[in-house]
N, C-alpha and C positions, 0 to 999 in steps of 0.2 A: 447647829450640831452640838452635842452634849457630852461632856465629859466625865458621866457620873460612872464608867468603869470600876469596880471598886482593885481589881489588878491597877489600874492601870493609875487612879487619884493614889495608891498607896506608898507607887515605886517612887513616883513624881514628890511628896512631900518631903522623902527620904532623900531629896538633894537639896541642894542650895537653891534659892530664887532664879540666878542666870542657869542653872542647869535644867531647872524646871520647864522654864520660856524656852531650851534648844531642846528637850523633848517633846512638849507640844509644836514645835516647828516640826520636828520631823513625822510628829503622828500624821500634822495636818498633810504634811509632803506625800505621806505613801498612803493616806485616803487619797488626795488627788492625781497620785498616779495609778493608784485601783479606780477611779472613775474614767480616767482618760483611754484605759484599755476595754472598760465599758461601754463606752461612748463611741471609741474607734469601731467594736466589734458593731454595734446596733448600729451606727450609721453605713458599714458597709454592707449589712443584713436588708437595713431598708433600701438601700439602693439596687440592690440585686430584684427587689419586688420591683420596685418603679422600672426598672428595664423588662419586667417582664411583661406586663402591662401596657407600656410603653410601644412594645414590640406586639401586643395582640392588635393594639388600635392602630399600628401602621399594615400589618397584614389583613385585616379587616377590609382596610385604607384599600389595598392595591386589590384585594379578592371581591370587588364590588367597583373595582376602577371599569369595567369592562362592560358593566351592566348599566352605570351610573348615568343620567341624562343630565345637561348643562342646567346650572339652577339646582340641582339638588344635594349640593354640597352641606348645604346646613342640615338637610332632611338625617343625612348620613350621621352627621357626627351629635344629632340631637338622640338619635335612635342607636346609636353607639355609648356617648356615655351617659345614657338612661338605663343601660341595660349593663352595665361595669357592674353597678356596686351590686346586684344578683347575682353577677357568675363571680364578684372576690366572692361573696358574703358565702354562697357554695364552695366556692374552692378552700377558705378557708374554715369552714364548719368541718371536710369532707376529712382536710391534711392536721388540722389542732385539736378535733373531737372523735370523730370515728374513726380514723385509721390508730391512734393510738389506744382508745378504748378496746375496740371489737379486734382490729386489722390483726394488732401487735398479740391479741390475747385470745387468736385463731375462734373470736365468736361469730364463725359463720354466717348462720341466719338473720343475727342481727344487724353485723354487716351491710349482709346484702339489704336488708328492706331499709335502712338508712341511703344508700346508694339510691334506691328507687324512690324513696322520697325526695331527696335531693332532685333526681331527676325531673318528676314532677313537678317541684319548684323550679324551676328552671325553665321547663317545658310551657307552663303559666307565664311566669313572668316574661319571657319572650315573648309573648305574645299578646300579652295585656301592653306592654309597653308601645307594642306596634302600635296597637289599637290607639295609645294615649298621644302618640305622634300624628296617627292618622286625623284623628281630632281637633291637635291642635292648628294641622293644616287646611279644615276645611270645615270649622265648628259641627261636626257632624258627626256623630258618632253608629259606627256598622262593624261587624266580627270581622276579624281578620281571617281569612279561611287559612287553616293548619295547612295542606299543602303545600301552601306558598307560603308557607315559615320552616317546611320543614328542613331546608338547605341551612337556613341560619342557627337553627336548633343543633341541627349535627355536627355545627363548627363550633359552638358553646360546650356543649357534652368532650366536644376534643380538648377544649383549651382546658377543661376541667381538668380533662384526668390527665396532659399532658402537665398542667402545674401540681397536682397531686403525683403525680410521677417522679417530677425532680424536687419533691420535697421529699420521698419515703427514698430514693437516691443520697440525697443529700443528710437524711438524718442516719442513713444505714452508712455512710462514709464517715461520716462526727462517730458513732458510735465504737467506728473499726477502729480509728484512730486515739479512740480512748480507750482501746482494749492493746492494742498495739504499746501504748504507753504503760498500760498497767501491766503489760508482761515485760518492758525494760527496765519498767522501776524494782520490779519484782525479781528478777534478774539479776541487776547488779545490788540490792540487796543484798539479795543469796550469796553473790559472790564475797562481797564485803565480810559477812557472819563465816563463809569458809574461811577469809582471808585469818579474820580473827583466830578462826580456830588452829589453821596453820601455826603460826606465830608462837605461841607458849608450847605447841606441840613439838617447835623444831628446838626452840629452847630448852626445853628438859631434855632432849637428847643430848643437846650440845653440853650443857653442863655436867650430863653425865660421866661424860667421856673425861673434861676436864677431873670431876671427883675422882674419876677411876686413877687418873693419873699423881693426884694428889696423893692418893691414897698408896699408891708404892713411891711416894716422893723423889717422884721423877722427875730428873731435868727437865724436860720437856713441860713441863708445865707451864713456864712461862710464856715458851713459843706458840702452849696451845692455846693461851690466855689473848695473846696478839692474834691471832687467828679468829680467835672469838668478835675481837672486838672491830677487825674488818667484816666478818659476818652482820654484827650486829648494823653496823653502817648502813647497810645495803639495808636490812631490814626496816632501818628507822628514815632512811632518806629514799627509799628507791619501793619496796616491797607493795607501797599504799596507789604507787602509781597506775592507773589504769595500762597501760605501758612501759615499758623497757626494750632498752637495745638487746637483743640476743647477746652480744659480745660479753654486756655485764652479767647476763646470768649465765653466761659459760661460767666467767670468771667468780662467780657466788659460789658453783658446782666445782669448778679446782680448789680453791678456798677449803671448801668441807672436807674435799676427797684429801686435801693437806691436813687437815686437824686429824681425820683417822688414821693415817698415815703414823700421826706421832703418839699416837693411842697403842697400835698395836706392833708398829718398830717393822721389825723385818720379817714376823709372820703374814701381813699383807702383802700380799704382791699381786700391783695393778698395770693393767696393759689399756691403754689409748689409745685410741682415733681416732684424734679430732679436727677435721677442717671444717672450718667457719668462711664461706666465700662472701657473706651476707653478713655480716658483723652488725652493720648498722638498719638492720631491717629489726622493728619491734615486735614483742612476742607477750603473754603474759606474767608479771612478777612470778615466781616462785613457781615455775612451770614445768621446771626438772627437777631442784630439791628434793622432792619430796619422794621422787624415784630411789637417790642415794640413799636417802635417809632409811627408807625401808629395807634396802638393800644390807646396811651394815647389822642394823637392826634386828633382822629374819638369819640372815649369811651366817655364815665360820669356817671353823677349818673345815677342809675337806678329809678324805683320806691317803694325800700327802702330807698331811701336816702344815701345807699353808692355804692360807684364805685369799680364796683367789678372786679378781671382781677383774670385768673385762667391760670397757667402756666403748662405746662406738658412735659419734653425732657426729654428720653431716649436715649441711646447711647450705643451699645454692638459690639462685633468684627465686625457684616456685616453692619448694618445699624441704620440711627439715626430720631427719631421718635421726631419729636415738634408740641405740640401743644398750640394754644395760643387763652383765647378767654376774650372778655371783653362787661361788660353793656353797653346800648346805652344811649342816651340822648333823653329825648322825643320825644323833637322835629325833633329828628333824626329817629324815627324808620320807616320811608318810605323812607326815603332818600337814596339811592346808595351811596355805601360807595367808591372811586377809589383805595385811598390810596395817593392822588397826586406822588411825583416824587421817595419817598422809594418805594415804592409796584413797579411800574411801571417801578423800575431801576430793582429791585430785580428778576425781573421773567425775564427779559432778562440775569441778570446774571446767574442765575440757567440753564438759554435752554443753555449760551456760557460752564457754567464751570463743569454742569455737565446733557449733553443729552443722555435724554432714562434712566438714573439713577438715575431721582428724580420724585416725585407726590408731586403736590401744591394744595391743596382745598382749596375753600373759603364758607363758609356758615353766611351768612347776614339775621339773623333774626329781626324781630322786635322790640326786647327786647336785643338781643345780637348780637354780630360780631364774627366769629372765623374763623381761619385760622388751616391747619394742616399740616405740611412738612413732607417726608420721602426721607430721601438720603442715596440708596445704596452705601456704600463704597468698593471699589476696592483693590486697593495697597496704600491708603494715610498712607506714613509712618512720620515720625517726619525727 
């Protein structure tokens, strides 16, 4: 094996000699753990052939036991595997050349006249081989008449296209399961790049609010500053997890609805209700966030003069019910509301992390906005 990598001679000279020696240990380590998963897969590949095989010449074995006279056990198994390496040599010409040439690439006609030549080879070589057994048992060489091969022929022509069967089986299974994998890689991807985008999105709200407060040098600043920095927690330890407790992102969602609270004093006024029966059942990070956030964002006073937001999540063993709606601002109540880039993150993450097992409405009145989520839960355990 060679180590002329120019990657890889470059990193290597940029350390000391013993640092050197534990990288060529470990390149050599994970070439030989990349051969042994090589190794493992091809010899359990080859072993599924050898049983297959295996298994033709023992049903040959019993599908000729009935017919067979005493003394011609050797007859049988010279005439069996004389006639193997013709019907691999077909079955593997039929499942590694034509079916992926012609089969996979719908060329019909050529298909077929390959099929029919194979057959003809087949159809020959059974029967030449008889002839060559017949010979060797009685130095005399006469045709085998086709009728009485054609039983053996039509069990050959089966084993064919029964091993060509479970190979276009078995390569259409490999291929599902790499498509399978390329939609969950692709997937939590996706999720990940939303997750991103989330993140700074909820942060420049969050910070706004702090500015806004600075900015009339409000007490409250400090308390919204602490506020922040339990947000930030959650964010930095909890947000990146595939999972979380529902309980924490209740508690993410009072958190927020606390910081606007000391943003806008006693023109907000919120009403809750919330039971959590299911605290410890897991849900997606940053699942409900982004409902609030849109909410204060879009929201205002109404035409009492306060801004009113009404909360409502439920949460029991099968599924979890949120509702969330808030006053508009006047001059908003014609307006289309989008959500800009939370709504718009949040309904692609809901189709990736949970499809066909959640309902999203939106209802945009002219006086109010609400939104209503329900997500069936499955097996989400802690």
């Amino acid at each position: 094996m060679r180590y002329d990598n120019p990657s890889f001679v470059s990193t290597s000279f940029q350390l000391s000699e013993q640092e050197r020696y534990f990288v060529v240990y470990l390149y050599l380590a994970a070439q030989h753990e990349d051969m042994k998963v090589h190794y493992h897969i091809n010899v359990k590949e080859l072993g599924i052939h050898l049983l297959f095989w295996i298994l033709y010449v023992a049903s040959e074995y019993f599908a000729n036991l009935v017919h067979k006279r005493p003394g011609e056990g050797l007859r049988f198994f010279q005439s069996t595997f004389l006639s193997l390496p013709a019907l691999m040599l077909a079955t593997y010409f039929i499942a590694g050349y034509v079916v992926p040439r012609y089969l996979k690439t719908s060329k019909w006609p050529l298909f077929i006249l390959w099929i029919l030549v194979v057959a003809a080879f087949v159809f020959f070589a059974r029967i030449k081989l008889a002839e060559l057994v017949n010979y060797w048992e009685s130095n005399q060489y006469f045709k085998m008449p086709v009728d009485k091969m054609l039983k053996n022929i039509i069990r050959d022509y089966s084993i064919v296209a029964l091993a060509v069967c479970i190979y276009i089986i078995g390569d259409y299974r490999k291929k599902q399961q790499l498509n399978e994998q390329l939609i969950k890689s692709k997937a939590e991807a996706e999720i990940k790049l939303l997750k991103g985008q989330l993140h700074p999105h909820f942060l420049f709200n969050s910070l706004n609010n702090i500015y806004s407060l600075a900015l009339m040098k409000s007490d409250l600043t400090a308390d919204s500053i602490l506020k922040l920095t339990e947000l930030l927690d959650y964010l930095v330890y909890r947000a990146n997890m595939d999972k979380v407790a529902l309980s924490k992102e209740v508690d993410l969602l009072q958190n927020y609805v606390d910081l606007e609270q000391l943003r806008y004093g006693e023109k907000l006024k919120i009403e809750s209700d919330i039971d959590v029966l299911n605290g410890a059942v897991t849900v997606a990070p940053l699942i409900l966030l982004p409902f609030a956030e849109n909410c204060f964002k879009h929201g205002g006073v109404g035409p009492d003069g306060l801004f009113r937001i009404r909360i409502y999540l439920h949460a029991d063993q099968k599924k979890l019910v949120f509702h969330l709606a808030n006053s508009k601002k006047k001059n908003r109540e014609n307006q289309p509301v989008s959500g800009g880039v939370g709504l718009s993150n949040i309904r692609k993450r809901l189709a990736l992390l949970y499809p066909d097992r959640h309902e999203l409405s939106i209802d945009n009145q002219p006086d109010q906005y609400s939104i209503r989520l329900e997500i069936s839960f499955r097996d989400e355990k802690v």
